[in-house]
DSSP file (Angstrom, degrees, kcal/mol; ACC not computed):
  #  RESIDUE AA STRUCTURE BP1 BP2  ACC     N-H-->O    O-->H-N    N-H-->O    O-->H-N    TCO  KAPPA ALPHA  PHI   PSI    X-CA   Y-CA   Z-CA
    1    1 A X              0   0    0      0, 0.0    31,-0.0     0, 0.0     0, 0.0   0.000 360.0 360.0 360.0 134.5    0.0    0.0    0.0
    2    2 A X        -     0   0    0      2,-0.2     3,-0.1     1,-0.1     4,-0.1   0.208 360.0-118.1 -59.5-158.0    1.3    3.4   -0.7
    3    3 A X  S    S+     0   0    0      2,-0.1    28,-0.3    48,-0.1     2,-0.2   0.476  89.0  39.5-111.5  -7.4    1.8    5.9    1.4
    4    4 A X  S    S-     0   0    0     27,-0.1    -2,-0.2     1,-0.1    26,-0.1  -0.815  99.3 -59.9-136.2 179.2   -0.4    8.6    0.2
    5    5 A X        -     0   0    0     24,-0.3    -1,-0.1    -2,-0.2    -2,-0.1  -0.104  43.3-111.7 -75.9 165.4   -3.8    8.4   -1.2
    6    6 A X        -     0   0    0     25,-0.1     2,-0.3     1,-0.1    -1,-0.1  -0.048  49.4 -94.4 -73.6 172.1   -5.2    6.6   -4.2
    7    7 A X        -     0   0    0      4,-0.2    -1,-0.1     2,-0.1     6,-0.1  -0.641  31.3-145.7 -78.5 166.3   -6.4    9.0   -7.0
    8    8 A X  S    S+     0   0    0     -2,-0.3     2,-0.3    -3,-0.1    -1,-0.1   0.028  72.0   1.4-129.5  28.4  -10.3    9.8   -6.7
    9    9 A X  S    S-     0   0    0      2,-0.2     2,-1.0     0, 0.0    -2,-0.1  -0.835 111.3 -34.2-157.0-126.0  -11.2   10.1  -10.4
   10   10 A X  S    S+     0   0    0     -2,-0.3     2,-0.3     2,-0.0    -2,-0.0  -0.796  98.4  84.6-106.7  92.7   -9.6    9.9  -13.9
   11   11 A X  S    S-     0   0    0     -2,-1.0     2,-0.4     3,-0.0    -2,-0.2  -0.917  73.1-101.5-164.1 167.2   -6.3   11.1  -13.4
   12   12 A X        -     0   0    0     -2,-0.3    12,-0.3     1,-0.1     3,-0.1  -0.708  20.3-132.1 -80.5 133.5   -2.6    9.9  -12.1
   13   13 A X  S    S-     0   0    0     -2,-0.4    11,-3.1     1,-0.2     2,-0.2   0.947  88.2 -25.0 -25.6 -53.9   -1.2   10.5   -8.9
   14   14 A X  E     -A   23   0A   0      9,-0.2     9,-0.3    -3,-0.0     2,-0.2  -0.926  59.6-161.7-153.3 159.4    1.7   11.5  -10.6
   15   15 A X  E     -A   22   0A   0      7,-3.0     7,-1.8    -2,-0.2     2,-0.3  -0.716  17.0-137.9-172.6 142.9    3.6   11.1  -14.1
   16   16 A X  E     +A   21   0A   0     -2,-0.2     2,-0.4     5,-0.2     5,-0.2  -0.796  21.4 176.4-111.0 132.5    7.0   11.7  -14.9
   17   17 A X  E >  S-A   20   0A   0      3,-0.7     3,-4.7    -2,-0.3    -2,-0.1  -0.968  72.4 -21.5-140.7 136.6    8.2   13.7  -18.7
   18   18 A X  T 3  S-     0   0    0     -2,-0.4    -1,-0.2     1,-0.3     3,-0.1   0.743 128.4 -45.4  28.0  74.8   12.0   14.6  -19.5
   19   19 A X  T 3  S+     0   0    0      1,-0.2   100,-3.6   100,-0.1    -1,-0.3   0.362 112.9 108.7  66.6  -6.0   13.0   14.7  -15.9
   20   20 A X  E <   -AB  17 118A   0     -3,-4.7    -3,-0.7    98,-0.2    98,-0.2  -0.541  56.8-147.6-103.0 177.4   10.5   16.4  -14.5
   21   21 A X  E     -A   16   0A   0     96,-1.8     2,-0.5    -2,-0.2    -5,-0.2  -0.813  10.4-164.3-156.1 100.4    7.7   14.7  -12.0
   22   22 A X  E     -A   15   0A   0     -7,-1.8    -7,-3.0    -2,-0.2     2,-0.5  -0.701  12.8-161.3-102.9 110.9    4.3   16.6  -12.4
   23   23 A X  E     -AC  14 115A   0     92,-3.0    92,-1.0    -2,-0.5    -9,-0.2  -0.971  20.2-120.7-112.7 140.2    2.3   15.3   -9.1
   24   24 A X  E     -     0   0A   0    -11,-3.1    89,-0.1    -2,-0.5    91,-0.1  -0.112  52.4 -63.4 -61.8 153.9   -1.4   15.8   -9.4
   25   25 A X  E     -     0   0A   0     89,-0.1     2,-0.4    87,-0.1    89,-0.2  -0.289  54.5-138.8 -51.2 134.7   -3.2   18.3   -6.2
   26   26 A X  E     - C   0 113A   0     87,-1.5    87,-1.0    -3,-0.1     2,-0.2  -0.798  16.5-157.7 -79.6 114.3   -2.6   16.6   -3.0
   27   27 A X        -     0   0    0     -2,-0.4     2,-0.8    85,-0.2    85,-0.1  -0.408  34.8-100.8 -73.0 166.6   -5.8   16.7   -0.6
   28   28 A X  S    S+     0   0    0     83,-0.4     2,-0.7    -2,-0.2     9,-0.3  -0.021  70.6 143.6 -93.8  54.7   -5.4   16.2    3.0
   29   29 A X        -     0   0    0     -2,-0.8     2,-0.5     7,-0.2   -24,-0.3  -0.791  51.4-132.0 -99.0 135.7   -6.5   12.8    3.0
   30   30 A X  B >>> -F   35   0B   0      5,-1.2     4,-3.1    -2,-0.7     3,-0.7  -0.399  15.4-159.8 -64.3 120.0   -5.0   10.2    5.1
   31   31 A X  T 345S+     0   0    0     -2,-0.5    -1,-0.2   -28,-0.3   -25,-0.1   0.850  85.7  66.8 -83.3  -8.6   -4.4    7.6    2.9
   32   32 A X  T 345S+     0   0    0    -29,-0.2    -1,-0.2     1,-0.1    -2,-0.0   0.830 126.3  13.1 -65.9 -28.7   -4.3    4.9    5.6
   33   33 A X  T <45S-     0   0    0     -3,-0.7    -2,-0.2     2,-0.1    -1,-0.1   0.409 104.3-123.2-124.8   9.4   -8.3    5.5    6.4
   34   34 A X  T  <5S+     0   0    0     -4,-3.1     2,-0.4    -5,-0.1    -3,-0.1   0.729  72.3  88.8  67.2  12.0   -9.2    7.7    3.0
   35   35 A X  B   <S-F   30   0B   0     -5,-0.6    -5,-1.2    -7,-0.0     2,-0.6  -0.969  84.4 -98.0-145.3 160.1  -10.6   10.9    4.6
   36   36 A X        -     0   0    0     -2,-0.4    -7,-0.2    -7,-0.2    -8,-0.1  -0.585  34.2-169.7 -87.7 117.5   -9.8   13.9    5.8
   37   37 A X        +     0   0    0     -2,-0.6     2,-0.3    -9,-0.3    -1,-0.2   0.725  61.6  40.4 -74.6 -27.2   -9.5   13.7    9.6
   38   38 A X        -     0   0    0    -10,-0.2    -1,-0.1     1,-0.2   -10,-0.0  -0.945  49.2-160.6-142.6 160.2   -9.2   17.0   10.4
   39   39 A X        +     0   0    0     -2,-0.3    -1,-0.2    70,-0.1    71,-0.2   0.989  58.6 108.7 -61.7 -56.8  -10.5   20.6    9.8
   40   40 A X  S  > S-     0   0    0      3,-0.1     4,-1.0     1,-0.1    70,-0.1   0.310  70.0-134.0 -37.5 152.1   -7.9   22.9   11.2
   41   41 A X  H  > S+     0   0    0      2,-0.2     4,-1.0     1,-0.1     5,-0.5   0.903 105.3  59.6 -68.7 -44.9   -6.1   24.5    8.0
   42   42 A X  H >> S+     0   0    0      1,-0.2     4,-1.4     2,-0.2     3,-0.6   0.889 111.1  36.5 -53.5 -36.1   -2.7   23.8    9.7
   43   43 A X  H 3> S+     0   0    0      1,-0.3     4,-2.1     2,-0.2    -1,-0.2   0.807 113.5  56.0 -73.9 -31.4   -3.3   20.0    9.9
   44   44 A X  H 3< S+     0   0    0     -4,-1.0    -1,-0.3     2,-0.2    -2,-0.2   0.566 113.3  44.4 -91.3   3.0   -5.0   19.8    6.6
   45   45 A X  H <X S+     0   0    0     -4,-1.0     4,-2.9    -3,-0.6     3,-0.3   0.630 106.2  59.3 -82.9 -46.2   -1.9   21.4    5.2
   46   46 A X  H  < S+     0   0    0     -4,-1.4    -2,-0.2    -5,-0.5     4,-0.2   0.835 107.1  46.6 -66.9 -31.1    0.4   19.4    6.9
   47   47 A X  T  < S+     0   0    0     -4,-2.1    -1,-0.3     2,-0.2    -2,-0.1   0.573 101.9  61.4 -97.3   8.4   -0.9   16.4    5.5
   48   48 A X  T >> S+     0   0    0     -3,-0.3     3,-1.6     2,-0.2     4,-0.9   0.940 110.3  45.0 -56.2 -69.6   -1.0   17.4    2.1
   49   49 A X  H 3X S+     0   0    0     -4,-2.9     4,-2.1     1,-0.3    -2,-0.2   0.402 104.6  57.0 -52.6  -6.4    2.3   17.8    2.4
   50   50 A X  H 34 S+     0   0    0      2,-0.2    -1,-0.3    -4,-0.2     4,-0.3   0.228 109.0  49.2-117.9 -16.7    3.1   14.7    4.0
   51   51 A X  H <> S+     0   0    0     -3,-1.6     4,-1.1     3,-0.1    -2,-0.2   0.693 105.6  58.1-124.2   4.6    1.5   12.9    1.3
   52   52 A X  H  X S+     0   0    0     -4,-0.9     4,-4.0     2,-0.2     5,-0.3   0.889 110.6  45.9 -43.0 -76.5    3.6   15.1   -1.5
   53   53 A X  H  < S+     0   0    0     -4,-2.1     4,-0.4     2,-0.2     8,-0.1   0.538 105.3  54.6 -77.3   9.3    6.7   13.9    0.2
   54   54 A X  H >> S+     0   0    0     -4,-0.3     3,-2.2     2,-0.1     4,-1.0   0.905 117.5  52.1 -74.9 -88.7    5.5    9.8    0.4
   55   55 A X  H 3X S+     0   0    0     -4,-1.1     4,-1.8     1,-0.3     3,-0.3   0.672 112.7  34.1   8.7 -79.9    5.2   10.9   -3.4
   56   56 A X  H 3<>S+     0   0    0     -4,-4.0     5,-1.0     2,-0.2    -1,-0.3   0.765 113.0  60.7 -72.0 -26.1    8.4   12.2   -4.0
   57   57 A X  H <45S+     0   0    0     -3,-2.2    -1,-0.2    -4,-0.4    -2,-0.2   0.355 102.1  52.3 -89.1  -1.9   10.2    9.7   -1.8
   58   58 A X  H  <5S+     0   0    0     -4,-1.0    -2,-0.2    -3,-0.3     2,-0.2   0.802 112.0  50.0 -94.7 -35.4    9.0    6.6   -3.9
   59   59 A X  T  <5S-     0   0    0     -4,-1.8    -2,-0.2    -5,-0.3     3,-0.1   0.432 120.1-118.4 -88.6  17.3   10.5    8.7   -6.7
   60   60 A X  T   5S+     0   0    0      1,-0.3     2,-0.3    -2,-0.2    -3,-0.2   0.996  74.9 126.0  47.5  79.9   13.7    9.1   -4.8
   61   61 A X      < -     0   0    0     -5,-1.0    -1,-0.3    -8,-0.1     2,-0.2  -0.885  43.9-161.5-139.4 160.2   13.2   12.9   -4.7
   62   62 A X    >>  -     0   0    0     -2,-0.3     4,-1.3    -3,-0.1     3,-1.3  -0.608  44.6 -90.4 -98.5 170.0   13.2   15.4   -1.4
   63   63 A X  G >4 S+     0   0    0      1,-0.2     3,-0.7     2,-0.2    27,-0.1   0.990 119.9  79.5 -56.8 -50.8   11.5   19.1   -1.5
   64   64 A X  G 34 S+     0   0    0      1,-0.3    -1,-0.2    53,-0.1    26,-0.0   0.660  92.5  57.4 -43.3  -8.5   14.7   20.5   -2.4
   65   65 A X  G <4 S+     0   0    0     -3,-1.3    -1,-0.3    52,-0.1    -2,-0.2   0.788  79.1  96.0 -85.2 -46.2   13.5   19.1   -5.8
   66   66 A X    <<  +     0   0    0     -4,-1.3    51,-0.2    -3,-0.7    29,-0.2   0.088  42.9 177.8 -50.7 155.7   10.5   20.7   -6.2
   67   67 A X        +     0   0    0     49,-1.9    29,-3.6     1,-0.2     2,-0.2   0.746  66.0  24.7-128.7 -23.8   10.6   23.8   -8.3
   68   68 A X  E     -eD  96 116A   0     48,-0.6    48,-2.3    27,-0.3     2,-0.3  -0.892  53.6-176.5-148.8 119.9    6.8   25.0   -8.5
   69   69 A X  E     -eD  97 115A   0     27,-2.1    29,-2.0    46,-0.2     2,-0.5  -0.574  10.1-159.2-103.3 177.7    4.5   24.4   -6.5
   70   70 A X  E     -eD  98 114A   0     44,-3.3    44,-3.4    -2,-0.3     2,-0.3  -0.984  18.7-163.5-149.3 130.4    0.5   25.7   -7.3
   71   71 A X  E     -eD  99 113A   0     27,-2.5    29,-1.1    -2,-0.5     2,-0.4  -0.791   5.5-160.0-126.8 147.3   -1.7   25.8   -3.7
   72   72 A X  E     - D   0 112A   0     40,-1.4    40,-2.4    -2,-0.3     2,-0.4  -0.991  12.9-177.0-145.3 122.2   -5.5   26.0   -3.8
   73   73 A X  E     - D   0 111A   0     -2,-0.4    29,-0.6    27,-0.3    38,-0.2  -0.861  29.3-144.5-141.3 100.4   -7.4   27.4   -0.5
   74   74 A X  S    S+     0   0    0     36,-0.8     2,-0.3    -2,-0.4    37,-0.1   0.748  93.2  25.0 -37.7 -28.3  -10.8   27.6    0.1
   75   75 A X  S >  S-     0   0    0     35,-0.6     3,-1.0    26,-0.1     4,-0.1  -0.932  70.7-145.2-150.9 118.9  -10.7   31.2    2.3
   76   76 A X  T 3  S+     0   0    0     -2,-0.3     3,-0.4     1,-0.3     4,-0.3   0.404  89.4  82.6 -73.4  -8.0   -7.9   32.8    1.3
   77   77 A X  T 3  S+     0   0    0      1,-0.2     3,-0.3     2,-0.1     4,-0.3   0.787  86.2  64.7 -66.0 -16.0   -7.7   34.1    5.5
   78   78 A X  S <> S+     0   0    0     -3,-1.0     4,-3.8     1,-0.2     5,-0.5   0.589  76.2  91.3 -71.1  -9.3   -6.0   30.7    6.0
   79   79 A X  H  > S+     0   0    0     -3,-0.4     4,-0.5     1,-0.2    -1,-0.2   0.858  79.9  50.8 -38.7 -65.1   -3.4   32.0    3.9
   80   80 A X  H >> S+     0   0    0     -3,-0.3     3,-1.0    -4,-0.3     4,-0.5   0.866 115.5  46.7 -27.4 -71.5   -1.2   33.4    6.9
   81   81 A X  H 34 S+     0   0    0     -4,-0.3     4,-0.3     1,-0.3    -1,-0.2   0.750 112.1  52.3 -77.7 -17.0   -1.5   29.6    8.8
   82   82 A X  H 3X S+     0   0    0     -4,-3.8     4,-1.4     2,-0.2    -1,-0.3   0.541 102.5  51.0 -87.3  17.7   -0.7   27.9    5.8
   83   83 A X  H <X S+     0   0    0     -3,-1.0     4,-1.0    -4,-0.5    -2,-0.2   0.493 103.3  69.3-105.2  -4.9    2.3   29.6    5.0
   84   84 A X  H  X S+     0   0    0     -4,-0.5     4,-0.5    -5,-0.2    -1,-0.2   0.790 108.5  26.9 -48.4 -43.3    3.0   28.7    8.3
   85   85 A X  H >4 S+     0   0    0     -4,-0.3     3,-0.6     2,-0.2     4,-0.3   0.768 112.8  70.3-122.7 -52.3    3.3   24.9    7.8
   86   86 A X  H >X S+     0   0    0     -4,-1.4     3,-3.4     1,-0.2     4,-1.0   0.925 101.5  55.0 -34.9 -70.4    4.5   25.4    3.8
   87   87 A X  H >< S+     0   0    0     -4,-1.0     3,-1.2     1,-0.4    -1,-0.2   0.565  93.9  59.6 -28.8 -62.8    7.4   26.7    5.5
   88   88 A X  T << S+     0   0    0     -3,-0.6    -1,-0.4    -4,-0.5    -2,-0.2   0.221 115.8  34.0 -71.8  -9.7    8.3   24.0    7.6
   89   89 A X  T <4 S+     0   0    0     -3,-3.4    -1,-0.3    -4,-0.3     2,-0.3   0.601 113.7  63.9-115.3 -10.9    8.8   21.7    4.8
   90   90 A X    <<  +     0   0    0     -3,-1.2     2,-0.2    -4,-1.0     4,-0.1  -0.737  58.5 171.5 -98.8 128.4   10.2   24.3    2.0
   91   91 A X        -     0   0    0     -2,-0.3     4,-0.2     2,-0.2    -3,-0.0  -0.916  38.9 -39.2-138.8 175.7   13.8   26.4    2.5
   92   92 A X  S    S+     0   0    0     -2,-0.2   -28,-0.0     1,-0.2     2,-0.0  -0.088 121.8  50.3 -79.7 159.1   15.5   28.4    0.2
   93   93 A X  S    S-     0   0    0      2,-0.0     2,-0.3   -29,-0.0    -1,-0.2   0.152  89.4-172.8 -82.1 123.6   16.1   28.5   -2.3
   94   94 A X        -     0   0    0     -4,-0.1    -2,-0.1     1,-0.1   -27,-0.1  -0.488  20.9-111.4-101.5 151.3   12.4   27.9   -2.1
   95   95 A X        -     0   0    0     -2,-0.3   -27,-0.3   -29,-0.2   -28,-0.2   0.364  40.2 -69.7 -70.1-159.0   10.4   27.1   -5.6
   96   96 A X  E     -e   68   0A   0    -29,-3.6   -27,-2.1     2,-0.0     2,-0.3  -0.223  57.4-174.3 -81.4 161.0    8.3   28.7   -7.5
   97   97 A X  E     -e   69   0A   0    -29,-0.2     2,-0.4    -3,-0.1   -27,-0.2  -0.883  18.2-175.4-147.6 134.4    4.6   29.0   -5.9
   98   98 A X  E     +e   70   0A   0    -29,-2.0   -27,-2.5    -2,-0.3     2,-0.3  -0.990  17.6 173.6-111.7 157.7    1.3   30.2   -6.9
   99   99 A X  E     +e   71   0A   0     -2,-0.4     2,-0.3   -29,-0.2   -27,-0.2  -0.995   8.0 145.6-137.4 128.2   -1.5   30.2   -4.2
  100  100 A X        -     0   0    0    -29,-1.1   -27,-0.3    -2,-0.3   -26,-0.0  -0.787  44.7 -90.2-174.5 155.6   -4.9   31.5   -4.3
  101  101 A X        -     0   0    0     -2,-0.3     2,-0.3   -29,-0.2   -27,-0.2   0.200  33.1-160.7 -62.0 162.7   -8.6   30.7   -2.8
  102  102 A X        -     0   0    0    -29,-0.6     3,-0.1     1,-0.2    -1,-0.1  -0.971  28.5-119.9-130.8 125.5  -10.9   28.6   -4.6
  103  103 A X  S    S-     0   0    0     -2,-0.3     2,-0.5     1,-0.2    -1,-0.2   0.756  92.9 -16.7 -65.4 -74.7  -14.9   28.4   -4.2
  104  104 A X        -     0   0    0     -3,-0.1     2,-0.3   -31,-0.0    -1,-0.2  -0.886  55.9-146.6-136.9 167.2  -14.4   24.6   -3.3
  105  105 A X    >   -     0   0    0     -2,-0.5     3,-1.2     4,-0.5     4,-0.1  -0.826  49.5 -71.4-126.8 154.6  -12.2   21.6   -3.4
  106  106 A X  G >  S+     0   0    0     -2,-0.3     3,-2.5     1,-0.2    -1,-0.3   0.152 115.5   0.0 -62.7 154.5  -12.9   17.9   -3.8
  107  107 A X  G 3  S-     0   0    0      1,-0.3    -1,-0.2    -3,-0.1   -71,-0.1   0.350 126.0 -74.1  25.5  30.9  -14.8   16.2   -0.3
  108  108 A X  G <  S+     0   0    0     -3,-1.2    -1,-0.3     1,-0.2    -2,-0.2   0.701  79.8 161.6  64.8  42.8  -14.6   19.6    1.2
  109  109 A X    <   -     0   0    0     -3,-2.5    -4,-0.5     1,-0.1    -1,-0.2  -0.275  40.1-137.8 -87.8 169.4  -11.0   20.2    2.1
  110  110 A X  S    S+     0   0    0      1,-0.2   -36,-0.8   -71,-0.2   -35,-0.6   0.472  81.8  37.0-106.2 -18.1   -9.7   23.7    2.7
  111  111 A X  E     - D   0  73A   0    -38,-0.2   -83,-0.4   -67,-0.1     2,-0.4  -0.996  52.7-179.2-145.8 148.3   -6.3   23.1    0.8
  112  112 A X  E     - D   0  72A   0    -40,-2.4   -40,-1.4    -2,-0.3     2,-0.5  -0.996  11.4-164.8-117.3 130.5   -4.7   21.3   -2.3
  113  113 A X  E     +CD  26  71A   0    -87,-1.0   -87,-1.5    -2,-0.4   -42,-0.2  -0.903   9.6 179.0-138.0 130.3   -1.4   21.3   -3.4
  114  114 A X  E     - D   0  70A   0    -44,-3.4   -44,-3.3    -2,-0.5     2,-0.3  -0.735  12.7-168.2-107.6 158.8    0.4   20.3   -6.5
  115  115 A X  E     -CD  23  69A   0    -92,-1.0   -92,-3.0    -2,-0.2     2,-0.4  -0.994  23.0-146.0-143.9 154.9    4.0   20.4   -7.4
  116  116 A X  E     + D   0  68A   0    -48,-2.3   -49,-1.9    -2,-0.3   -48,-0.6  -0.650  24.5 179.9 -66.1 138.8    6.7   20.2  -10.0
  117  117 A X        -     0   0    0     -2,-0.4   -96,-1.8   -51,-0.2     2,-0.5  -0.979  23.8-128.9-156.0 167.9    9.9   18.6   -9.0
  118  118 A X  B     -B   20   0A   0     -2,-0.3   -98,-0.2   -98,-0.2   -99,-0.1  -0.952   7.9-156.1-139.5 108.4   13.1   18.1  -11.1
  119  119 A X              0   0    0   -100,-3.6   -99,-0.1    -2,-0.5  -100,-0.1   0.326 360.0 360.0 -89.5  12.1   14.6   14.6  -11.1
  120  120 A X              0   0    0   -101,-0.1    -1,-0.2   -55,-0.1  -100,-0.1   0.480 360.0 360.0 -89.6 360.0   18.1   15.7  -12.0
């Protein structure tokens, strides 16, 4: 069983072209029980990310690969506590980002995040 969650339509997890490794928006689902456990923005960030790097670490990559990431947030006031917890996995030089609120996201999560990362 992986370590991050299954896809939930018609798409890949992930798929890798000329060195790069395009992983599809992460939700904050726990992939051991398939749902998202908790509200708080910080937590539901924190596993997003935590199921990025189960991602990137079957592809023997770290963060220091990623080069752009793209962030999706239901109420952009969370912005401030998730750039809290982005931090904490991100340092410089830190990649590319865009971020910005959304009317909704998939099974009602409060964040998504996809990234680029660079397999050289």
């Amino acid at each position: 069983m992986a370590n991050y969650p299954k896809a939930i339509g018609p798409y890949s997890v992930y798929r890798e072209a000329n060195g790069l490794l395009f992983v599809s928006g992460q939700l904050p689902i726990n992939p051991k029980s398939g749902n998202i456990e908790n509200e708080d923005i910080k937590e539901q960030t924190k596993q997003s990310l935590l199921n990025i790097k189960a991602i990137l670490e079957e592809n023997n990559l770290h963060f220091n690969n990623v080069i752009k990431t793209t962030c999706f947030l239901a109420n952009i006031e969370d912005f401030i506590s998730f750039n809290e917890v982005y931090s904490e996995f991100f340092a410089a030089p830190y990649p590319a980002r865009s971020a910005f609120a959304v009317k909704d996201l998939p099974k009602g999560a409060k964040v998504e995040i996809e990234v680029v990362a660079h397999k050289v």
